[in-house]
C-alpha positions as CSV (number, residue, x, y, z in Angstrom):
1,X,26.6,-0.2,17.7
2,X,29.4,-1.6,15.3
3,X,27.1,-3.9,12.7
4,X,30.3,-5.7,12.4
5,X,30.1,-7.0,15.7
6,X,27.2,-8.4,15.5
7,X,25.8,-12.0,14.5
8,X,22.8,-12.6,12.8
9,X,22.3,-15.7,14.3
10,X,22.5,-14.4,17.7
11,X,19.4,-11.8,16.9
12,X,17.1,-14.1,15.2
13,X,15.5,-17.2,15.4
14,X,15.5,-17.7,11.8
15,X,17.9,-20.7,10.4
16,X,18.6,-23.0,7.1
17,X,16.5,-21.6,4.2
18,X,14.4,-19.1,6.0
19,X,17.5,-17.1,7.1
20,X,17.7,-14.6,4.2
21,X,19.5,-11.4,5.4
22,X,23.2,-12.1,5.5
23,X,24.8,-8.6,6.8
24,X,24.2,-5.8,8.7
25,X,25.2,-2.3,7.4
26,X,24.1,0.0,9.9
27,X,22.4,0.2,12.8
28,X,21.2,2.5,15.0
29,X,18.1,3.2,17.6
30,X,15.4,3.3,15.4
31,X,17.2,2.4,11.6
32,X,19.0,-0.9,10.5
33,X,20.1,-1.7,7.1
34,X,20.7,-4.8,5.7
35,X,22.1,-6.7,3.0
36,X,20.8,-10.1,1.1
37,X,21.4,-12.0,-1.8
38,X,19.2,-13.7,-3.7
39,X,19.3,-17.8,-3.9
40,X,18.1,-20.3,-5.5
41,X,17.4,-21.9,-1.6
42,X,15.2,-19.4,-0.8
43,X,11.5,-19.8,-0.7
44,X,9.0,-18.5,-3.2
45,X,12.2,-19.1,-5.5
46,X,11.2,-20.8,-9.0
47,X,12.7,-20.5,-12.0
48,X,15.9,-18.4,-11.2
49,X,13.3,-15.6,-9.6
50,X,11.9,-15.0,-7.0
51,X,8.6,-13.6,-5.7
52,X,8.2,-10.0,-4.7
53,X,6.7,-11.4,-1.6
54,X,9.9,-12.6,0.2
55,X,10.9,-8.4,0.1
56,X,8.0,-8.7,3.4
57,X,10.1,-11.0,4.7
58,X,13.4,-9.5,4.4
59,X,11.8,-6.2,5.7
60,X,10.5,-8.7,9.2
61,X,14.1,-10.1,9.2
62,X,15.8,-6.4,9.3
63,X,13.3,-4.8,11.5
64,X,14.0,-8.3,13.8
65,X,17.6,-6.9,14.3
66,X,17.1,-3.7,15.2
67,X,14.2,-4.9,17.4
68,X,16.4,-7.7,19.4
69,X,19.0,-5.3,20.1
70,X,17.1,-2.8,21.6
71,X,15.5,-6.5,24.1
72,X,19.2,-7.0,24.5
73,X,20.2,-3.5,25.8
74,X,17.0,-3.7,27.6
75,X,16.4,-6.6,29.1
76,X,19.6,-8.4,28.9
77,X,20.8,-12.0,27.2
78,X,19.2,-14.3,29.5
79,X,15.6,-12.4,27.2
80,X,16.4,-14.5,24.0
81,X,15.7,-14.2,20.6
82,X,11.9,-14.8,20.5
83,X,10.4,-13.4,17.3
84,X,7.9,-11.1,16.7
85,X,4.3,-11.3,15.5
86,X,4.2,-9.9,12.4
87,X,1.0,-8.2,10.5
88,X,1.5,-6.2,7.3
89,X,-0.3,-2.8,7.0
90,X,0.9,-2.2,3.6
91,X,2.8,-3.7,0.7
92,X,3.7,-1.9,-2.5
93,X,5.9,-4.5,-5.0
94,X,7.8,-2.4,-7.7
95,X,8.9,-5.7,-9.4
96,X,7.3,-8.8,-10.5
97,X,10.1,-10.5,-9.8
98,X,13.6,-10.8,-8.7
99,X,16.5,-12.6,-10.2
100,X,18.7,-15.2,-7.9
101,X,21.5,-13.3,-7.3
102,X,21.1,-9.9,-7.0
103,X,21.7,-8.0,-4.1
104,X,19.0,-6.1,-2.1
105,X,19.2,-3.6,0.7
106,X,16.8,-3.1,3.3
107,X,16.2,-0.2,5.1
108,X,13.9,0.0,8.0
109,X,12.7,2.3,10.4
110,X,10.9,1.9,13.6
111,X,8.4,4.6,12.6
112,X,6.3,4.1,15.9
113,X,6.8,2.1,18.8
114,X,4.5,1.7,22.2
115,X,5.5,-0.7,24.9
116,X,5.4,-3.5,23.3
117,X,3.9,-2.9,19.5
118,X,5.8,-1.8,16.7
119,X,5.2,0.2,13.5
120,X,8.1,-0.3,10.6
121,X,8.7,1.3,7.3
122,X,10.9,-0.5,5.2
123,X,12.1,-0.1,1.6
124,X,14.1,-2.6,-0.2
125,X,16.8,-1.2,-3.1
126,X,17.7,-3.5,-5.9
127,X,20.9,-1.8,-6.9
128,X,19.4,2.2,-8.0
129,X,15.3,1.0,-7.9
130,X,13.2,0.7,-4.8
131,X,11.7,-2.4,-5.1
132,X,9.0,-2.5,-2.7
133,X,7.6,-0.3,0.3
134,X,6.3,-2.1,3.3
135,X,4.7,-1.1,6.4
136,X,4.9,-3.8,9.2
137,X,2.8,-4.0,12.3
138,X,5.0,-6.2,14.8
139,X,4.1,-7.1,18.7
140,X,6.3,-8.9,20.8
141,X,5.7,-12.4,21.2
């Protein structure tokens, strides 16, 4: 599927503030990567950084893409965008911190998948570093 064809906004339920990935680089049946950029909007942001503990949810967010395209192909439109319930199996922070404006890619991977459940690896970059390592749990709401 052409990533540039696709809206965010049409894939998720998250809006405003809570919204944090901005592009998708590459998707496929199991994979998607995405971009962000880190503001100053963003929650957990103090101080021109923010904490390591949005990284889960930017790893949610890009899993959330690659999971509502597969409901779409699936199941069809009329499905929605309903979220996923989300439990986090592991969580390995890099970096204290990051700075409001630098750009992270995340990279996740449908590393199991049974009917309805989920199991995601993810890694976020911040430019040549992994910043953190997350394993999600996620089951369809």
């Amino acid at each position: 599927m052409n990533p540039r064809q696709i809206l965010i906004k049409d894939l998720l339920p998250h809006r405003n503030r809570m919204l944090l990935i901005e592009r998708i680089l590459e998707v496929n049946a199991s994979e998607t990567v995405s971009s962000a950029v880190v503001s100053d909007h963003w929650p957990l942001v103090f101080a021109g950084l923010a904490s390591p503990i949005v990284m889960v949810e930017l790893t949610a967010q890009t899993a959330g893409v690659n999971n509502s395209i597969h409901r779409l192909q699936t199941r069809g439109k009329e499905d929605g965008t309903m979220g996923w319930i989300a439990g986090v199996k592991s969580a390995v922070f890099h970096m204290d911190s990051l700075p409001v404006g630098a750009t992270l890619i995340t990279r996740t991977r449908n590393s199991f998948s049974f009917e309805n459940f989920r199991e995601v690896a993810g890694t976020v970059m911040l430019d040549e570093t992994v910043a953190a390592e997350i394993t999600l749990q996620l089951v369809s709401a």
